[in-house]
Each structure stands twice: as C-alpha cells, then as structure tokens.
Backbone as CSV, one residue per row, in Angstrom:
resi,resn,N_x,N_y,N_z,CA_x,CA_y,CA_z,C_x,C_y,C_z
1,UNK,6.083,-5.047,-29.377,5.252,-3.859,-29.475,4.105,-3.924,-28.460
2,UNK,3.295,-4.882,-28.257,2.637,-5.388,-27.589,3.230,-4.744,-25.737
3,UNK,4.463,-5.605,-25.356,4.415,-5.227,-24.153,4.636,-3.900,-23.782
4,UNK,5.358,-3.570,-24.938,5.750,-1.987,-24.608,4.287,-1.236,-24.768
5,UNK,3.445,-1.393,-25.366,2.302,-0.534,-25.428,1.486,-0.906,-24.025
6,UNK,1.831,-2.419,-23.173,0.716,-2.505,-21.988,2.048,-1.852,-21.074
7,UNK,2.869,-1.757,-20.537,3.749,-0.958,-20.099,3.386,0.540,-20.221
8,UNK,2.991,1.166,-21.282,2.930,2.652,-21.042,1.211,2.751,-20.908
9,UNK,0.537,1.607,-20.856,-1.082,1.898,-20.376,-0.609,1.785,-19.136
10,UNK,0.072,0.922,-17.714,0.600,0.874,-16.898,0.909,2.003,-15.590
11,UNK,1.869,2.629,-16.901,2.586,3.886,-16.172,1.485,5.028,-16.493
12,UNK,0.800,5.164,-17.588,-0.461,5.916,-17.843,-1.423,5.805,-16.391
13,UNK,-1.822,4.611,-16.010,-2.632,4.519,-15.456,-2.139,4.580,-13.749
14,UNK,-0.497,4.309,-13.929,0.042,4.418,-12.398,-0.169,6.241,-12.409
15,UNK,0.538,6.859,-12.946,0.288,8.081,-13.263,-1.107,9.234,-12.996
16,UNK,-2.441,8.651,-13.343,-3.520,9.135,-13.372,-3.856,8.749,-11.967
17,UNK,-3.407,7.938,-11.418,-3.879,7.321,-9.909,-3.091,8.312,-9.066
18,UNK,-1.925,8.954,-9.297,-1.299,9.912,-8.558,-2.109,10.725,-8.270
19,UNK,-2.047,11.463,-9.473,-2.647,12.978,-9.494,-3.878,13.011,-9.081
20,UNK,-4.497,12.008,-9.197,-6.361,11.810,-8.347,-5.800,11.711,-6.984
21,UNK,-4.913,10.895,-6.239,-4.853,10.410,-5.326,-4.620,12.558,-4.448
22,UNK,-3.533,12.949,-5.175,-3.128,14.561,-5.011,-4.530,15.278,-4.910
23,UNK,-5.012,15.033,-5.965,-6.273,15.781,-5.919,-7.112,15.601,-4.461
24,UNK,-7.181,14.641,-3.921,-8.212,14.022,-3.226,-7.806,14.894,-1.516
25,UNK,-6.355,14.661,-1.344,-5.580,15.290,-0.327,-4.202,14.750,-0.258
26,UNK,-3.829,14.378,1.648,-2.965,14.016,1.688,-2.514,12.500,1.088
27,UNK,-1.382,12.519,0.927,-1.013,10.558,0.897,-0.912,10.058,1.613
28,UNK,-1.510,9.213,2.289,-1.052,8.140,3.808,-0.803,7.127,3.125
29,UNK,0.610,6.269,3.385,1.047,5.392,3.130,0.922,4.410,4.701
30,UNK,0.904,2.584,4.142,0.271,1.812,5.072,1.457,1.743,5.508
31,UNK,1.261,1.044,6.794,1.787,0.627,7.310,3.022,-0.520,7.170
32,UNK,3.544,-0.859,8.242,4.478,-1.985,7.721,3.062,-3.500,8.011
33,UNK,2.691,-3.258,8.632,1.824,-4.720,8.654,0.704,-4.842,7.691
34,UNK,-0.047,-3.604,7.567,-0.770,-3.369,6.281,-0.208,-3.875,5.057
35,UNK,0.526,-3.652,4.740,1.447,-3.697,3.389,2.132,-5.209,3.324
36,UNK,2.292,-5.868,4.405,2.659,-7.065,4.494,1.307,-7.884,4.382
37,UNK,0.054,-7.680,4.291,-0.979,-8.364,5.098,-1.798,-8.235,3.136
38,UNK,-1.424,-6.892,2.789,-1.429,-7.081,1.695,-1.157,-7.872,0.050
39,UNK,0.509,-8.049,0.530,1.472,-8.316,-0.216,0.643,-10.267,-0.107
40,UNK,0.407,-10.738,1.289,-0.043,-12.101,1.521,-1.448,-11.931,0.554
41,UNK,-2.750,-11.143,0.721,-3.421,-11.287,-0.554,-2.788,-11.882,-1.725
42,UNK,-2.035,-10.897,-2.479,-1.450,-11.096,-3.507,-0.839,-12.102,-4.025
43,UNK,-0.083,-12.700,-2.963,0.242,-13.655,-3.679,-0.801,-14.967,-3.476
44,UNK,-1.535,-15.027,-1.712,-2.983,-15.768,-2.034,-4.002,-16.194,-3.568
45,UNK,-3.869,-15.024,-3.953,-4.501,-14.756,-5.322,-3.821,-15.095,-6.776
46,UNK,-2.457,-15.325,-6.733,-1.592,-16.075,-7.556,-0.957,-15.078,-8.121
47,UNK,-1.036,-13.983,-7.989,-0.105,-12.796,-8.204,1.224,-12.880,-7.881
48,UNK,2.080,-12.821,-9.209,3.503,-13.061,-8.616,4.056,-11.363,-8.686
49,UNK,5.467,-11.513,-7.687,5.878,-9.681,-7.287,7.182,-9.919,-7.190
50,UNK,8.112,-9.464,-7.619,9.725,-9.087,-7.390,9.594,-9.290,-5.701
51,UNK,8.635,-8.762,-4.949,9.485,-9.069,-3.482,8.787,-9.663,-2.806
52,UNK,8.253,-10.886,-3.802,8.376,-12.480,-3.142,9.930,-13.148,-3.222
53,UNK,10.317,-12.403,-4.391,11.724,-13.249,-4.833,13.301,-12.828,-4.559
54,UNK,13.083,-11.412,-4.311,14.337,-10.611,-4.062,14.490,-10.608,-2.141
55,UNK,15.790,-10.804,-2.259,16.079,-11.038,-0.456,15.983,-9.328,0.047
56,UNK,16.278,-7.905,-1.015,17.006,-7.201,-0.629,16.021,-6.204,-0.968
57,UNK,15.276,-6.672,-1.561,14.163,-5.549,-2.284,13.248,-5.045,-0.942
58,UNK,12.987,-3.777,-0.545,12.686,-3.109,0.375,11.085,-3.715,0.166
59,UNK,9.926,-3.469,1.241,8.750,-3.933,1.353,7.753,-3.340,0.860
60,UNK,8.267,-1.989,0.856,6.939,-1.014,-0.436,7.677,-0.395,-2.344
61,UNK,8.593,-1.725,-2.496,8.888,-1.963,-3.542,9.473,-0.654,-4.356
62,UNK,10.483,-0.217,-3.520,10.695,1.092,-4.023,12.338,0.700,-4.450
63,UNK,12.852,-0.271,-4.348,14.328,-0.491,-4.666,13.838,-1.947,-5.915
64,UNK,12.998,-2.235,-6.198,12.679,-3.529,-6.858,13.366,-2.705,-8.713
65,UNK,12.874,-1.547,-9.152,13.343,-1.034,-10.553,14.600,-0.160,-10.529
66,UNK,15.030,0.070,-9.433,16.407,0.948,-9.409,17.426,0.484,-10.690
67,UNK,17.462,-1.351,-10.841,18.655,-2.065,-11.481,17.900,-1.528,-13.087
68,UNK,16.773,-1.279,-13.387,16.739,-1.327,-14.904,16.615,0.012,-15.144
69,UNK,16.499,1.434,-14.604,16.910,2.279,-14.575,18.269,2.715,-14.403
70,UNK,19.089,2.119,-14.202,20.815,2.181,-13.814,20.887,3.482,-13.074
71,UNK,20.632,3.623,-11.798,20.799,4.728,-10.677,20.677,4.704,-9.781
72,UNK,20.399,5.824,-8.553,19.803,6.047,-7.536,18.397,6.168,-7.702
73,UNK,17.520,5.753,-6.454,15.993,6.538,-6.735,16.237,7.613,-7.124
74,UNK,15.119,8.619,-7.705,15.013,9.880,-7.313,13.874,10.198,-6.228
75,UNK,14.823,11.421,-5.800,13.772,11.729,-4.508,12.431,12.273,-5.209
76,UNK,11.788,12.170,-3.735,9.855,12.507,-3.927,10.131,13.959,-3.993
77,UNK,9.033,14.597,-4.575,8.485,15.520,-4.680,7.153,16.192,-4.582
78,UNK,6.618,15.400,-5.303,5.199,16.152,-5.108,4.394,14.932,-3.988
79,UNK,4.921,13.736,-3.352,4.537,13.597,-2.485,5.838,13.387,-0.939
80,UNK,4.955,13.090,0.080,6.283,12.653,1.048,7.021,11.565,0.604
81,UNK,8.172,11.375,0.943,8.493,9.978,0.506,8.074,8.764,1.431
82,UNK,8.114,7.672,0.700,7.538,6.632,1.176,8.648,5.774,1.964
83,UNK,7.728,5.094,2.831,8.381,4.512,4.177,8.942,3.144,3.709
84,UNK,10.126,3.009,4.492,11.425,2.211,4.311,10.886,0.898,5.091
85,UNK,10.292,-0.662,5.222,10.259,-1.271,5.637,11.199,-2.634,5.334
86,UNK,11.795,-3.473,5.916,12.369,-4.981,6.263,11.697,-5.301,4.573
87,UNK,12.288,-6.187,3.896,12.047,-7.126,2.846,10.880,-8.044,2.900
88,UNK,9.907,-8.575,2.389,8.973,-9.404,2.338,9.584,-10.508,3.257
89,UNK,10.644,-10.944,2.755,11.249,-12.127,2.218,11.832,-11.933,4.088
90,UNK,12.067,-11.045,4.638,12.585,-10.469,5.942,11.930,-10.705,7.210
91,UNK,12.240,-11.083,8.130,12.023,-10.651,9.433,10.730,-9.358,9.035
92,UNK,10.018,-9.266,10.112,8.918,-7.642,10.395,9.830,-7.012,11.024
93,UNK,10.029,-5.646,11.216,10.649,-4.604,12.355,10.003,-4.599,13.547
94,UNK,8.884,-4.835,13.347,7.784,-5.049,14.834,7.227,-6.359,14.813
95,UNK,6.884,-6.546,15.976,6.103,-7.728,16.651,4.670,-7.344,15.612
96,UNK,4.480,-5.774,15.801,3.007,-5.655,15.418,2.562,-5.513,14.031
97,UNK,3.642,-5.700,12.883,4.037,-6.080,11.462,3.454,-7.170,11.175
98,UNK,3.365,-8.089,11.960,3.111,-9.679,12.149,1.454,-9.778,11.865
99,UNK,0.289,-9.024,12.226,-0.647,-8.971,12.749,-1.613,-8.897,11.367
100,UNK,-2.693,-10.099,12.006,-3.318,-10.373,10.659,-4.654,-9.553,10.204
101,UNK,-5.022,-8.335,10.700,-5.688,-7.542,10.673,-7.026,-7.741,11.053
102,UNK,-7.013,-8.131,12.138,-8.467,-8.605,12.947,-8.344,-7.920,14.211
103,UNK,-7.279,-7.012,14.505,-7.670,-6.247,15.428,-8.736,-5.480,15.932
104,UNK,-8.226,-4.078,16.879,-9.418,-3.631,17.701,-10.237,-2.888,16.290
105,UNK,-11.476,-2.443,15.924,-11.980,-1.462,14.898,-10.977,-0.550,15.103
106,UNK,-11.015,0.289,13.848,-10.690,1.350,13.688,-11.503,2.530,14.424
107,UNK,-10.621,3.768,14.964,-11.492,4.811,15.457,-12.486,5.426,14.879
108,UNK,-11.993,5.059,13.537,-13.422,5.808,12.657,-14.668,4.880,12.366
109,UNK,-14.653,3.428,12.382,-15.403,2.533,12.347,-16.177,2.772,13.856
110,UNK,-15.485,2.783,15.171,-16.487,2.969,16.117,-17.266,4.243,15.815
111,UNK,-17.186,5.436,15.334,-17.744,6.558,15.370,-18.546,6.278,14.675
112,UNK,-18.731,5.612,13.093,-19.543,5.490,12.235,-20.913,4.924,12.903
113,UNK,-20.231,3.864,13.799,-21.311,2.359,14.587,-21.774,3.496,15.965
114,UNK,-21.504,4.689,16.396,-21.920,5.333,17.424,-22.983,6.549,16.483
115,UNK,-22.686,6.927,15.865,-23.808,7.886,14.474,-24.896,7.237,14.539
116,UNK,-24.654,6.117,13.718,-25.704,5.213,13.301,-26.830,4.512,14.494
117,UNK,-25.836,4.381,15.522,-26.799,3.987,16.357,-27.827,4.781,16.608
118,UNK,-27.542,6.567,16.784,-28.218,7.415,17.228,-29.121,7.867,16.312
119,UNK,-28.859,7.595,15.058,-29.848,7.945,13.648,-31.226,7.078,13.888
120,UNK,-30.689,5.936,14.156,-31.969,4.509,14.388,-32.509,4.816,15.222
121,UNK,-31.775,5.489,16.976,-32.900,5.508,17.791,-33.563,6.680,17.403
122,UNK,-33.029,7.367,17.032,-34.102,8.969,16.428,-35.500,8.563,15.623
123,UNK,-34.892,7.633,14.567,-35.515,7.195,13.608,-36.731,6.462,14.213
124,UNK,-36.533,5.729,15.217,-37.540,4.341,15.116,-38.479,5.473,16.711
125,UNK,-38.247,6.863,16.933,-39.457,8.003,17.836,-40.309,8.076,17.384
C-alpha cells in the first residue's frame, strides 16, 4: 500500500510539473551532452536509474517503462516529442556529447555580465 501510494504522489507530482512547465511556455529539452552530464550527477550522488543498467534503454529514458506497460510509447501531444539519444551505457552520437560543461558562457550569461556592467558604471556617476 505504501509503494503504491508513493508511486501515485510521483506521477501526481510528475504530472503538476507538466502543466506548470506548459504554463510557463515552450519545452526545451537538453541536449544529448546536457542530459549525459546530468545523468553523471546522479549517479555521483548515489542515485541509482534503469539507464545505468539497461544496454538498450534510450538516454532521456523514454523506452526504460514501455516493458511494464506492455506496448508501444504513446505519442506526445500536448508537448513536442522528446529527443532520441545513444544509451547511457552507449557510445555519445557526438564528439560534443562528451563535454563536461565548462564551456564557452552561454549567450545569455554574456548579456546578463554586459547589462550589469553598464548598470554599475551608471550607478557608481
């Protein structure tokens, strides 16, 4: 009784994260290196996941519950569907999959650091 009741707080709460996420705008789903760079948190942190362990299970964990549902996915709807990446457990599709997220800033991080600069020199006239 127990698991079945933290199971539907779960899907309750996967659920409520949708419709906020809808509310908010579009969905951008990460990347393949994002999502890999992620997945390494996770298990850093002792978090265990079906696709540490499955050879075949796709990388944004969308084939990991197909077997206990007995079917096909069903397709998306109220969002785009989500992107098909290589297995955890897999090879990256890109060289740039690999990448431990210390790259160049983001475009919106320089803009923020170009604002700010101009607020301070205003500020400190």
């Amino acid at each position: 009784l127990v698991d079945a009741y933290w199971k539907t707080e779960i899907l309750d709460s996967y659920c409520r994260i949708l419709l906020l996420a809808k509310q908010v705008g579009n969905v951008n789903y990460f990347d393949e290196r994002q999502t890999r760079e992620l997945l390494d948190l996770k298990q850093r942190l002792g978090f265990d996941d079906p696709r540490f362990h499955n050879d075949d299970c796709d990388l944004c964990g969308n084939t990991a519950f197909i077997d206990g549902y007995g079917g096909a996915p069903l397709t998306a709807q109220a969002f785009p569907p989500a992107p098909t990446f290589p297995g955890y457990l897999q090879a990256p599709s890109t060289a740039d999959a690999l990448g431990t997220g210390e790259g160049n800033p983001e475009p919106a991080d320089e803009l923020v650091s170009a604002i700010t600069d101009q607020v301070m020199a205003a500020l400190s006239q």
